[in-house]
N, CA, C and O of each residue as an XYZ file, in Angstrom:
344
protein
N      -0.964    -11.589     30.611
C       0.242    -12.215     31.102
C       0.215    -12.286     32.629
O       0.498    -13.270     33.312
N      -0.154    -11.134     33.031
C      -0.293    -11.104     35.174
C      -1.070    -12.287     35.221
O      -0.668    -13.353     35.686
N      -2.699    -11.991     34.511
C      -3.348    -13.298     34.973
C      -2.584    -14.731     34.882
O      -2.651    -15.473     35.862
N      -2.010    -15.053     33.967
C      -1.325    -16.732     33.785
C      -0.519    -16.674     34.817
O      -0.208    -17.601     35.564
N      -0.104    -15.328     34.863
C       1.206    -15.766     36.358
C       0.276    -16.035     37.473
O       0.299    -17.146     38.004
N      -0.494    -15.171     37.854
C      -0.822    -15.438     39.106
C      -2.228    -17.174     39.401
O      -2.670    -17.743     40.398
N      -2.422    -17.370     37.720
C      -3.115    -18.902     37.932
C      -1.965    -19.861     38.087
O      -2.003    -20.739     38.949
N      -1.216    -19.752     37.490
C       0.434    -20.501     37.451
C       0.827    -20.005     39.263
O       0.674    -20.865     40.131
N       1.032    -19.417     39.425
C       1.578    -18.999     40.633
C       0.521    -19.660     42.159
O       1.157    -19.807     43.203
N      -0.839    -19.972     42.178
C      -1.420    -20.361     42.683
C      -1.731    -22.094     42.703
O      -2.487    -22.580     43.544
N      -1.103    -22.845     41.758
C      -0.344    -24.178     41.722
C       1.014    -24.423     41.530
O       1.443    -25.571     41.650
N       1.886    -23.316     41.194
C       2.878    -23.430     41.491
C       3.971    -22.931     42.535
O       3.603    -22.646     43.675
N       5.094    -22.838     42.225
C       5.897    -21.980     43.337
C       6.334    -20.941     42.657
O       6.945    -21.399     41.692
N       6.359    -19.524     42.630
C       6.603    -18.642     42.540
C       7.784    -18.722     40.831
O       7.689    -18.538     39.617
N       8.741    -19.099     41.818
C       9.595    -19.283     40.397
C       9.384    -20.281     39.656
O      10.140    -20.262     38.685
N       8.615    -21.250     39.675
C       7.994    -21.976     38.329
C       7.240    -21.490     37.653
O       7.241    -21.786     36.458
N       6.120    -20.366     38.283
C       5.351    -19.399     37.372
C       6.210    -18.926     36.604
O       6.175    -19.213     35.407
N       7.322    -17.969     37.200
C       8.001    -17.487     36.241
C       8.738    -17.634     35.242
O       8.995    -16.964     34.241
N       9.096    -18.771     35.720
C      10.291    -19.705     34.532
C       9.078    -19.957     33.258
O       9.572    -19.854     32.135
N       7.790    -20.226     33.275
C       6.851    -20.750     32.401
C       6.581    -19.371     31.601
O       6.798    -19.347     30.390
N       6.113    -18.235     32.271
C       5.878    -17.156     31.771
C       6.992    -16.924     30.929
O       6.903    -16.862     29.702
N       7.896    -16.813     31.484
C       9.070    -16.517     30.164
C       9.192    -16.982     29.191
O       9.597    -16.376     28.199
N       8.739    -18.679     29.232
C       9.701    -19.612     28.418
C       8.398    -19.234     27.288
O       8.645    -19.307     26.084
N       7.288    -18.911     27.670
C       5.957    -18.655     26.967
C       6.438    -17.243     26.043
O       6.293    -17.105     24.829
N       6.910    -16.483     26.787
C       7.211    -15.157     26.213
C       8.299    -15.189     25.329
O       8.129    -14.497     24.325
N       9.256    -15.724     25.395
C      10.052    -16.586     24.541
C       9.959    -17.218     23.183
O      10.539    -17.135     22.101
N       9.291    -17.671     23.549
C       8.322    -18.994     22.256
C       7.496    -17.654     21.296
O       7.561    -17.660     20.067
N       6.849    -16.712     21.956
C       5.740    -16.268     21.293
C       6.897    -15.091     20.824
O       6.399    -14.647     19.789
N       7.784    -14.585     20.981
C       8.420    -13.519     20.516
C       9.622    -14.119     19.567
O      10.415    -13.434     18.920
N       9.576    -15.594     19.631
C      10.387    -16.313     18.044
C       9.282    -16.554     17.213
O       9.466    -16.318     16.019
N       8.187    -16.966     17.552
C       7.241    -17.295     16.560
C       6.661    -16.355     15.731
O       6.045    -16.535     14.681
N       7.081    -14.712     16.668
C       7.013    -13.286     15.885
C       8.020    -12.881     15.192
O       7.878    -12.174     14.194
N       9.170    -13.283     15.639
C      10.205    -13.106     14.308
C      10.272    -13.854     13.534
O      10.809    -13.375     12.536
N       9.921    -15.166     13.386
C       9.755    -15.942     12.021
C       8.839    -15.534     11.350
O       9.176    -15.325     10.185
N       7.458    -15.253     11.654
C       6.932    -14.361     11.021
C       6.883    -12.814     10.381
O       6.048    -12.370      9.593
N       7.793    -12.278     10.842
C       7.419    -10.747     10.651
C       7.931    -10.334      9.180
O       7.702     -9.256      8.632
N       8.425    -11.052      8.828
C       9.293    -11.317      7.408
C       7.842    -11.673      6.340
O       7.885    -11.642      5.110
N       6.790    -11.955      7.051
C       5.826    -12.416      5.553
C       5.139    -11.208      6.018
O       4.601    -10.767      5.002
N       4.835    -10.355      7.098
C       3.884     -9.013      6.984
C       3.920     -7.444      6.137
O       4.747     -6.532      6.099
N       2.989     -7.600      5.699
C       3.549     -6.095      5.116
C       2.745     -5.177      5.766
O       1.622     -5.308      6.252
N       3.851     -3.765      5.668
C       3.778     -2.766      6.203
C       2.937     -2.124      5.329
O       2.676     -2.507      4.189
N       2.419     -0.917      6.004
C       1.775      0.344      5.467
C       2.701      0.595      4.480
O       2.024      0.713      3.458
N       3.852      0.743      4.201
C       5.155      1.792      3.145
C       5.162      0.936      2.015
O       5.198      1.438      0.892
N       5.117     -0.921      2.249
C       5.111     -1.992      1.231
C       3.630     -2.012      0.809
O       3.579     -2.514     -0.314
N       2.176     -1.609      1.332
C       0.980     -1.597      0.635
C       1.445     -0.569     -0.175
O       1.637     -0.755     -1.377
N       1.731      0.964      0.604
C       1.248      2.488     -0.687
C       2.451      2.009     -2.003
O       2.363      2.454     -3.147
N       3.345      1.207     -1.634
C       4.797      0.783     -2.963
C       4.368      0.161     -3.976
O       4.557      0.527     -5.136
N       3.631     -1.030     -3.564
C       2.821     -1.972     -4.693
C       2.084     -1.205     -4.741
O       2.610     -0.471     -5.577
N       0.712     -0.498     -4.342
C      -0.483      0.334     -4.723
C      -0.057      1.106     -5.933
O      -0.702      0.950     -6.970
N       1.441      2.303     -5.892
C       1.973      2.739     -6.709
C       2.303      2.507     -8.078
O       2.045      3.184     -9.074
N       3.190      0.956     -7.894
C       3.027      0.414     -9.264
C       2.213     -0.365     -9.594
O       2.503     -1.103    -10.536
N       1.267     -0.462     -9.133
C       0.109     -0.980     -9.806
C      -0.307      0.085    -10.802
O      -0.461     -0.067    -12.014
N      -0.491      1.381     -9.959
C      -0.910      2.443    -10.907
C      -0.464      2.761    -12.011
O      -1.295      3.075    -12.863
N       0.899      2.787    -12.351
C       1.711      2.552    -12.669
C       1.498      1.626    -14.254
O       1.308      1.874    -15.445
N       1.644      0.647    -13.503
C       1.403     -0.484    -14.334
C      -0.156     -0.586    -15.803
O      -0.261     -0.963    -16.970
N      -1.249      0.159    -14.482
C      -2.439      0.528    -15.161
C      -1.800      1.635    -16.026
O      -1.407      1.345    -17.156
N      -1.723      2.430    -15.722
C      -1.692      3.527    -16.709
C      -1.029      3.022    -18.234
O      -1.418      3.305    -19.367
N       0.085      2.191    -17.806
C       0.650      2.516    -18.985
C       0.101      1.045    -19.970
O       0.517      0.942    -21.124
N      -0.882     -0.070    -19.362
C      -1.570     -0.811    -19.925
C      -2.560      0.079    -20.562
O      -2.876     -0.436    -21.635
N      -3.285      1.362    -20.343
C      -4.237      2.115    -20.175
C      -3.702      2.665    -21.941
O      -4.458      2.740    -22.910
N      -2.500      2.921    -21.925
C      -2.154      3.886    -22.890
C      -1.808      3.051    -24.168
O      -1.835      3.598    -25.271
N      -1.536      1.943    -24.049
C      -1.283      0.785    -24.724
C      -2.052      0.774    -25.577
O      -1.950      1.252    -26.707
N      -3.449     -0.145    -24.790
C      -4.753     -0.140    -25.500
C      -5.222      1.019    -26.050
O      -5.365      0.898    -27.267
N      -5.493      2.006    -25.663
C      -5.828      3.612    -26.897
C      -4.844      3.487    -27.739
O      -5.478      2.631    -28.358
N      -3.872      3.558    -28.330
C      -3.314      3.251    -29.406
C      -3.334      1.907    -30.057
O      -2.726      1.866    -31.127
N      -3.885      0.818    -29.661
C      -4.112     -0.438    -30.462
C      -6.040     -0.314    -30.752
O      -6.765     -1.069    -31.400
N      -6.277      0.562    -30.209
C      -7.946      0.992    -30.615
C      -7.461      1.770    -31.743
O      -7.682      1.191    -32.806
N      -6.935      2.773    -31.853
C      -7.049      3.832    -32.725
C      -6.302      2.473    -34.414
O      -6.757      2.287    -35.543
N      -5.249      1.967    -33.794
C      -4.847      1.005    -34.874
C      -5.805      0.570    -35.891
O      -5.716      0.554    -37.119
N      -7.119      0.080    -34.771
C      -8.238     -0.821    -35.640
C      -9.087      0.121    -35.550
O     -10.087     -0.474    -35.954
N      -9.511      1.422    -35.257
C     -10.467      1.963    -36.034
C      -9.681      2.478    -37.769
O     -10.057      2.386    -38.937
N      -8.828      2.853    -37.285
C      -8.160      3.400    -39.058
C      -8.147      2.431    -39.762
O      -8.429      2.717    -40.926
N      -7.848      0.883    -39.505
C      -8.221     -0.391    -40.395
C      -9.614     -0.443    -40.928
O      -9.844     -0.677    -42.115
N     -10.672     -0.191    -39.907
C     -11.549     -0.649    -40.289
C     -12.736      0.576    -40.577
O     -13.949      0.453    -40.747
N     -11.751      1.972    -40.556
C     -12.621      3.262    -41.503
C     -11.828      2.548    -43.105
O     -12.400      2.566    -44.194
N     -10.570      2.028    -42.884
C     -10.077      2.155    -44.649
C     -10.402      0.850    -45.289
O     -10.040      0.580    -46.434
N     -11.366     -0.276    -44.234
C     -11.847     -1.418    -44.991
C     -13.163     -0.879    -45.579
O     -13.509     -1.286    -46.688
N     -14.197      0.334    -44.666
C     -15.242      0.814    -45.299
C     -14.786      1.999    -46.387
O     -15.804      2.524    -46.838
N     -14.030      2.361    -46.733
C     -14.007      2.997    -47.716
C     -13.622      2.122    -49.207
O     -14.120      2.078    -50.332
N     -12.436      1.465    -48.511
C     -12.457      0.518    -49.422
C     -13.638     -0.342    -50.242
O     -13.580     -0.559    -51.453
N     -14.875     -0.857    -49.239
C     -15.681     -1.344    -49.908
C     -16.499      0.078    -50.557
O     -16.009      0.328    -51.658
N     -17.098      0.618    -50.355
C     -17.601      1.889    -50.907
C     -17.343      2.266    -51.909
O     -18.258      2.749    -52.576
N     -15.664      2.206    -52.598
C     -15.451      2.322    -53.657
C     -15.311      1.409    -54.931
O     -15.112      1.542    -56.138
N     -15.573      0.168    -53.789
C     -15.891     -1.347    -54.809
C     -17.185     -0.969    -55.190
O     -17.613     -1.119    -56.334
N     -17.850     -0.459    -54.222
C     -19.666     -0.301    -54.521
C     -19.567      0.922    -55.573
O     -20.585      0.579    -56.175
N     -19.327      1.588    -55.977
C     -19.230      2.969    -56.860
C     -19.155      2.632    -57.967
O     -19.069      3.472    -58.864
């Protein structure tokens, strides 16, 4: 920021540097509050990270009980045939 003032300040007059520097500092500190609304923080990564885990686990626990579903189907389709074979 010194440097632009003082290249600004070396074609301009003193207070036109400054009026520019501001109006610059200005501009760039709205263009940071319109943005700051889409950044996420460190506290909003570990929140989602959380329920993700979350989310896994209990997809996690889901599937082991829809496994165990189809192994007992398909121990009582082999017994079933076994005793067709007998």
């Amino acid at each position: 920021e010194l440097k632009v003032y003082e290249i600004f300040k070396t074609r301009l007059s003193e207070h036109e540097a400054a009026t520019i520097i501001q109006y610059i500092d200005e501009k760039t500190e709205k263009k940071f509050d319109e943005k700051k609304d889409m950044l996420a923080t460190k506290e909003d990564i570990m929140k989602l990270r959380e329920e993700l885990r979350v989310e896994m686990r209990e997809i996690k626990a889901d599937m082991i009980k829809w496994m165990f579903i189809f192994w007992i189907g398909q121990l009582a389709a082999i017994i079933a045939i076994i005793k067709m074979i007998k």
